[in-house]
C-alpha positions in Angstrom: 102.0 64.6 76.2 101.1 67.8 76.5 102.2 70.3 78.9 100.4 72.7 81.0 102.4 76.3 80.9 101.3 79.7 83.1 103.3 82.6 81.7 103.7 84.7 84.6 105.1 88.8 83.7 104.7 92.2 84.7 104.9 93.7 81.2 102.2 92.8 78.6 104.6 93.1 76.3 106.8 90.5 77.0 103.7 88.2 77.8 103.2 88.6 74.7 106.0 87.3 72.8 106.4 84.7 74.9 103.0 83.8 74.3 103.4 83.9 70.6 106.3 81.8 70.7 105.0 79.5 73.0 101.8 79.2 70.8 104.3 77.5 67.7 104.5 74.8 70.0 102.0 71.8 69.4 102.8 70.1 72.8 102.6 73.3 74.8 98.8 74.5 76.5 99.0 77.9 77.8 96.7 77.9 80.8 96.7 81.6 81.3 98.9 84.3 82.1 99.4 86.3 85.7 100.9 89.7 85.9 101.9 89.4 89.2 103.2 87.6 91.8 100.3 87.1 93.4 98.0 85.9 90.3 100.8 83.8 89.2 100.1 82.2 93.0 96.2 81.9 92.7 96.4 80.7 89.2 99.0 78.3 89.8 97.3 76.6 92.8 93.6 76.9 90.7 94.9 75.1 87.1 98.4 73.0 88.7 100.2 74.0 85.2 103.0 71.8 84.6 105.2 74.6 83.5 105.8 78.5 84.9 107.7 80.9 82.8 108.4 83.4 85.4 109.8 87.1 85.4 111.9 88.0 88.7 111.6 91.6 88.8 108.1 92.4 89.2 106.1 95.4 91.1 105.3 94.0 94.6 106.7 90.6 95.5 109.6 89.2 92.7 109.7 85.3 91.2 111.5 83.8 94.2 108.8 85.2 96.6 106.1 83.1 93.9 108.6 79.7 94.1 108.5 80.4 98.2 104.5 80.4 98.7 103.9 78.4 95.8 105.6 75.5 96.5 104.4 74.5 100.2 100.8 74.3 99.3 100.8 72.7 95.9 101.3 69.0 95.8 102.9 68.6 92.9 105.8 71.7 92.1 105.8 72.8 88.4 109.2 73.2 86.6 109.8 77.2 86.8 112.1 78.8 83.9 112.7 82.1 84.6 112.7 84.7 82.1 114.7 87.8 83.0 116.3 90.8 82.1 119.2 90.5 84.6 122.5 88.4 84.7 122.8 88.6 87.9 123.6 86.2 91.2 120.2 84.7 90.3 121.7 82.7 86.9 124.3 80.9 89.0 122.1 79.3 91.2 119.3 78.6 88.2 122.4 76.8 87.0 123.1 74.9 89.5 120.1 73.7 90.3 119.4 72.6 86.9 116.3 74.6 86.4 116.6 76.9 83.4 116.3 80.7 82.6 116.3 82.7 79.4 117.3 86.4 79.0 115.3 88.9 77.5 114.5 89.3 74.4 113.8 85.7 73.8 115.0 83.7 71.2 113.6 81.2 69.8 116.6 79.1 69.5 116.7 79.8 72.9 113.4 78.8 74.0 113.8 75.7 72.3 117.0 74.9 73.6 114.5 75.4 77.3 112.0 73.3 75.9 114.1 70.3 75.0 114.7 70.5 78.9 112.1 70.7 79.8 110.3 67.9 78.3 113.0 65.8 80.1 112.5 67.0 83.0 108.6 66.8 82.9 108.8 63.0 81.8 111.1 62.3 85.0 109.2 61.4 88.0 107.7 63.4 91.1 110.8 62.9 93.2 113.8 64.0 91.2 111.8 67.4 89.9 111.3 68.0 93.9 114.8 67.3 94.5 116.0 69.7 91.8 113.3 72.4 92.8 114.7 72.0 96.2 117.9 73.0 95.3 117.0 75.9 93.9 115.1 77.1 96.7 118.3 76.5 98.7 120.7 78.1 96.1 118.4 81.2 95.9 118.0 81.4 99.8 122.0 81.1 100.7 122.3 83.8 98.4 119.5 86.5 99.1 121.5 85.3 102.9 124.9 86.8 101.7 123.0 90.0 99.8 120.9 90.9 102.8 123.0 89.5 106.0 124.7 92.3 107.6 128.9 92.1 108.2 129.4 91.2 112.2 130.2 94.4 114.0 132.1 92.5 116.5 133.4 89.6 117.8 134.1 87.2 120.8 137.5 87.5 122.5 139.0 84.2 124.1 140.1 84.6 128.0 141.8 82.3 130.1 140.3 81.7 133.6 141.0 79.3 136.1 142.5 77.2 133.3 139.1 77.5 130.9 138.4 79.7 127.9 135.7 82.1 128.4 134.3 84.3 125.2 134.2 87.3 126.1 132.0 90.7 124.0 134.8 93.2 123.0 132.0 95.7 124.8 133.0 94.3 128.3 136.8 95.1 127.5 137.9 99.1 128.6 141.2 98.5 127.0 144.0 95.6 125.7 147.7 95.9 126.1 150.9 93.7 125.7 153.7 92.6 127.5 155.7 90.1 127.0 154.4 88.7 123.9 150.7 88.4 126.0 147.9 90.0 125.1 145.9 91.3 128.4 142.0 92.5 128.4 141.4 95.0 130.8 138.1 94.9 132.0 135.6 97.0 134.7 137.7 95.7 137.4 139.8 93.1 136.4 142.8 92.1 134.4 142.8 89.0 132.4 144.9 87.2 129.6 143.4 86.8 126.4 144.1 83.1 125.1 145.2 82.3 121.4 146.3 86.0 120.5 150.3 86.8 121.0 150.5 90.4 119.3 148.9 93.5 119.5 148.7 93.6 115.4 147.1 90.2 115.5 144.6 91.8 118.5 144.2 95.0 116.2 143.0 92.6 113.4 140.6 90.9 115.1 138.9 93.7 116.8 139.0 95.7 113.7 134.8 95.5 113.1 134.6 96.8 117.1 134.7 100.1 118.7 138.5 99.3 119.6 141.2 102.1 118.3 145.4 101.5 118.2 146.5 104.1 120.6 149.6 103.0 121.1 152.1 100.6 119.7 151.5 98.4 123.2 147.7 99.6 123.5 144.0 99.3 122.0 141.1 101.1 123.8 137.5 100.9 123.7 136.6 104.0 122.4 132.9 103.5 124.2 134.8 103.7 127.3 136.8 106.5 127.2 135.3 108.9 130.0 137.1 112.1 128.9 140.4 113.0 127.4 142.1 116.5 126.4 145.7 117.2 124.7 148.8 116.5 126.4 152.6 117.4 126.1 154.3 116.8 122.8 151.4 116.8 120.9 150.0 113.4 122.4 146.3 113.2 124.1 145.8 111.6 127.6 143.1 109.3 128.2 140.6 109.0 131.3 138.8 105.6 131.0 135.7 104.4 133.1 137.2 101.3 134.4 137.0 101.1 138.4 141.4 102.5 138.9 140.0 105.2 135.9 142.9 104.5 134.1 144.4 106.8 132.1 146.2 105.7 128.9 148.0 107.9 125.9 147.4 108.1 122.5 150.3 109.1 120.7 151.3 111.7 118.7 151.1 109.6 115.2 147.9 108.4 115.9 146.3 111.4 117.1 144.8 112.6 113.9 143.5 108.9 113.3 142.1 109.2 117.0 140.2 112.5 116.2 138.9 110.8 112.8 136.8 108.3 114.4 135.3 110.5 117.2 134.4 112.7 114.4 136.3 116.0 115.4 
């Protein structure tokens, strides 16, 4: 049975020798080769190969952006090995899915080793090469997710009201303090307890992506809503902040040069 193959690479070189090898094989038909992502796309929906031999770092759009437009408007999926120079997060979820890749230079122990899959594979039916092809799409999306997702620059704060638990954005909170083993939010014009969170190290911790700053042992303000401050006695700083009683809170003399770090003085 033969099997259809697009070779798809940015450097002619490497087309080349893959093409060479390729050509040893009596059950392999090289349709054409593509030097882009996009003419691997044309070509691929115009001939339906069987089999894509893909780079990932091209000029332009890479190999998973051909796999993403490819694959909803062709019927049938081809089996994609990808041929790279990188050992990178990409191998794990080739793995995985149980597609293939080779490094560069090829071998061509190594391509054969590929080619023994892949004649399996292409002897399987529709279903299970769509299933496996799926799961390479979703292996390569959840990790391009954890490259490109930006860290949280904050987080919800639980408050008890009237016997429910509101999330509340740290933005809405001018300051925290402690008493008692409770944790208090401070807001515009209210005062209200903050549910699940019995320390002012625990609070610390999980406002530590925020705008929130350990003033004092007992106290964590929102920088953001500080309305002035200026030095005070004993080398501490006094704080002015723009809730409605402008209340004015100390940072102390430990913390000072911490204090003056994140405003950037």
């Amino acid at each position: 049975m033969q099997i259809k193959c697009l070779i798809v690479d940015d450097e002619k070189p490497a087309r080349d020798e893959l093409s060479y090898l390729l050509s040893r094989q009596q059950d392999i038909d090289i349709l054409a080769e593509a030097d882009s992502a996009q003419d691997a796309i044309s070509l691929s929906l115009a001939h339906e190969p069987d089999l894509v031999f893909l780079d990932i770092q091209m000029a332009g759009q890479n190999g998973f952006d051909v796999i993403r437009n490819l694959v909803p408007r062709i019927e049938k999926a081809p089996i994609f090995v990808f041929v790279t120079a990188y050992d990178s997060y990409a191998v794990e979820a080739f793995e995985a899915s149980a597609m293939d890749y080779i490094l560069k230079p090829v071998s061509e122990e190594r391509l054969a080793s590929t080619l023994d899959r892949v004649r399996k594979m292409h002897a399987e039916t529709e279903d299970p090469l769509k299933q496996k092809l799926d799961m390479l799409l979703a292996q390569v999306g959840r990790q391009k997710q954890v490259i490109d997702k930006p860290a949280p620059t904050y987080t919800k704060v639980s408050i008890l009201t009237n016997g429910r638990i509101r999330l509340m954005d740290p933005d809405d909170i001018i300051y925290c303090d402690c008493e008692d083993n409770r944790v208090f939010a401070h807001t515009y014009d209210a005062i209200l307890p903050v549910y699940g969170i019995a320390s002012m190290d625990r609070m610390e911790e999980h406002l530590a992506n925020t705008a929130f700053f350990r003033a004092h042992r007992s106290t964590l303000v929102n920088l953001d809503a500080i309305s002035e401050f200026s030095p005070w006695f004993n080398g501490k700083y006094s704080l002015t902040m723009n809730d409605q009683q402008k209340s004015e809170l100390t940072v102390s003399r430990s913390r000072v040069k911490d204090f003056k770090l994140r405003l950037g003085l």
